[in-house]
C-alpha positions, 0 to 999 in steps of 0.5 A: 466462497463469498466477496473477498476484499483487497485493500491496497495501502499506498503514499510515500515513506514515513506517511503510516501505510504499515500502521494503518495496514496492520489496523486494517488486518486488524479489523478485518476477520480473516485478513492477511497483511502483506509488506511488499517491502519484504520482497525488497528486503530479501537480496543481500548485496552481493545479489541484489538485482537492479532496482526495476527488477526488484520492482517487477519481483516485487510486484510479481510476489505480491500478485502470486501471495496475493492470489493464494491467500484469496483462494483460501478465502482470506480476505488481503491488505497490502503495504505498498507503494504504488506508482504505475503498476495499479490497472496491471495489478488489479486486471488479473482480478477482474474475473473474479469475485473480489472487491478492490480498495485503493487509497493513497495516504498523504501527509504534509511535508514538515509531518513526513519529515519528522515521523521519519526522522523520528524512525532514524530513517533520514536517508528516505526524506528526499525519496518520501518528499519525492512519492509525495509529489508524484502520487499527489500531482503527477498521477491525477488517477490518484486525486479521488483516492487521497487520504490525508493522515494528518490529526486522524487516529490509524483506527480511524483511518482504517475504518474509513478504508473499509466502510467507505465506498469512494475507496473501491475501484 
């Protein structure tokens, strides 16, 4: 079994991290995709628990589907917001042989807010504007991992990902 890579796809809503993800599974032979936000979209109201334990659900999802797909030698492209969950995330792979790529898409506001308006998503304006602000500020581990989005083709954006090394933590 050879270097498996996994590329995490993180930035606020409406920034194109589900676009350039599936470009990525896309380029990628033998690439699974995975959208974390599937694990948040699973509970109906009535069982839906409060937002930190779907996070850690979440996130604990991610981890197991992620482990099973590089067992079985595919290579993981995740769709994802990242806020401080990274080094607990990338530690369970530490020990083994598979190359991480991290990067934080970004976009100016006025941009978010039209694609979002666009997707009829308005009611994620303020938690997108929100990401943006924390992922770019708030969180200076993120500063080298920045990828502006903004008059890049998804193409392009997913094949710097993959062929550049600034991206690999």
């Amino acid at each position: 079994m050879g270097e498996r890579n996994i590329f995490i796809i993180s930035g606020p809503c409406g920034v194109g991290k589900s676009t350039v993800a599936k470009e990525i599974a896309r380029q990628v032979p033998k690439s699974a995709l995975i959208h974390s936000d599937d694990f948040l979209n699973m509970y109906d109201e009535a069982s839906s628990p409060p937002w930190e334990e779907q996070l850690a659900i979440m996130w604990k999802g991610t981890l197991a589907l992620t482990n099973t797909l590089l067992q079985h030698d595919f290579h993981v492209v995740i769709d994802t917001v990242v806020e401080d969950e990274l080094d607990w995330f990338c530690r369970h792979f530490a020990q083994m042989d598979v190359k991480i790529k991290y990067v934080v898409l970004r976009a100016d506001e006025e941009i978010l807010i039209e694609r979002i308006n666009k997707r009829g998503d308005t009611f994620m304006i303020d938690r997108s504007l929100f990401l943006l602000n924390q992922l770019e500020n708030d969180t200076p581990f993120n500063k080298p991992y920045l990828l502006n989005t903004v008059h890049k083709k998804p193409t392009d954006i997913a094949s710097d990902i993959i062929n550049l090394s600034k991206y690999e933590l």
